[in-house]
C-alpha atoms as one frame of an Amber mdcrd trajectory, in Angstrom:
protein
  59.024  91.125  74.509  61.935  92.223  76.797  65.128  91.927  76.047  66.855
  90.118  78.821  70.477  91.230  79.377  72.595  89.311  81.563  74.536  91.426
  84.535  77.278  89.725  86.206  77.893  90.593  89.599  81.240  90.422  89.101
  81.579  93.542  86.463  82.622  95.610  89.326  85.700  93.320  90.353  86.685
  93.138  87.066  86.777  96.556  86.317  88.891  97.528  89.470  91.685  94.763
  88.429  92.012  96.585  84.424  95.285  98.593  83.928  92.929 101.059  82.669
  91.302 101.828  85.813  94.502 101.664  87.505  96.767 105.749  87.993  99.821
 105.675  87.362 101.878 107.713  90.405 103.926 110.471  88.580 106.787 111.155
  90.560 107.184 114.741  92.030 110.067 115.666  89.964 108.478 115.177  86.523
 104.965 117.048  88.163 107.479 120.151  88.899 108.920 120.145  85.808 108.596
 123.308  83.625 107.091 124.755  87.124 108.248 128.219  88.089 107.014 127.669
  91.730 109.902 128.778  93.578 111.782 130.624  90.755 112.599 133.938  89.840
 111.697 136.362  86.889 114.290 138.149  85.295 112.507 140.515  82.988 114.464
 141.225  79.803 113.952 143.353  76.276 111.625 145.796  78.165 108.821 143.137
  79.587 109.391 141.200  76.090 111.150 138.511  77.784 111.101 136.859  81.048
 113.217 134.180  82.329 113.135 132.331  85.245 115.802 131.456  87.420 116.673
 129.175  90.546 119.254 131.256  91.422 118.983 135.007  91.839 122.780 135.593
  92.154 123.008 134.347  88.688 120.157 137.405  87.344 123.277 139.720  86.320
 124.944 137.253  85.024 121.752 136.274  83.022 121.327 140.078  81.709 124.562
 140.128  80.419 124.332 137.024  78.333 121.355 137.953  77.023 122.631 141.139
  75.776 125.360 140.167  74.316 123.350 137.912  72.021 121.672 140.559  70.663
């Protein structure tokens, strides 16, 4: 005997109209966050540490705080 399963045509609709199926737009600000695109490395502590800055003016001022908390 054959089992006799029952396939509404309708599945497909269905599916496309769940919040499951549905992606969520991430705005551009959260997808760049934590991003160094754009940035740049200040290498500290002998290639230990690298930070990464927006603004390069600010690198000597970033070496000198960071050696002072040593």
């Amino acid at each position: 005997m054959k089992n006799n399963q029952h396939i509404k045509v309708n599945d497909s609709v269905d599916n496309r109209l769940e919040i499951s199926n549905h992606r969520v737009k991430v705005p551009v600000s959260k997808l760049s966050s934590g991003s160094v695109a754009d940035k740049y490395p200040v290498v500290l502590d002998d290639g230990r540490t690298i930070v990464y800055i927006a603004d390069k003016s600010r690198e000597r001022e970033i070496r000198l705080r960071y050696g002072l908390r040593k």
